[in-house]
C-alpha angles and dihedrals in degrees: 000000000000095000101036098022092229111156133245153358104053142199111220112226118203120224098195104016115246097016094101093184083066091055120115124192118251134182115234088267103054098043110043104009123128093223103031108012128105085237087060143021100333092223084148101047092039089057083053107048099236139151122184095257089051090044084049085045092056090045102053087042084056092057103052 
């Protein structure tokens, strides 16, 4: 997950929908739940500091 670091598997959540290159990887929570998730009411997010473009930015660090 790119805001909790849980591992797999994932959700990917679409940015910008239908634009799969601007998709991170979330957990469950994060990305539907009611409290955390970026579907909700982002408490997760929020504690780390994230937006979606930095969450996309830590993913594709990740990567390289």
């Amino acid at each position: 997950c790119a805001v909790c670091g849980a591992v797999g598997p994932s959700d990917a959540h679409h940015i910008v929908q239908g634009l799969h290159y601007l998709a991170i990887p979330l957990c469950k929570d994060c990305h539907q739940g009611s409290r955390n998730g970026i579907h909700g009411e982002k408490a997760m997010w929020n504690v780390m500091r994230l937006d979606e473009m930095k969450a996309l930015n830590n993913t594709l660090a990740a990567l390289t």
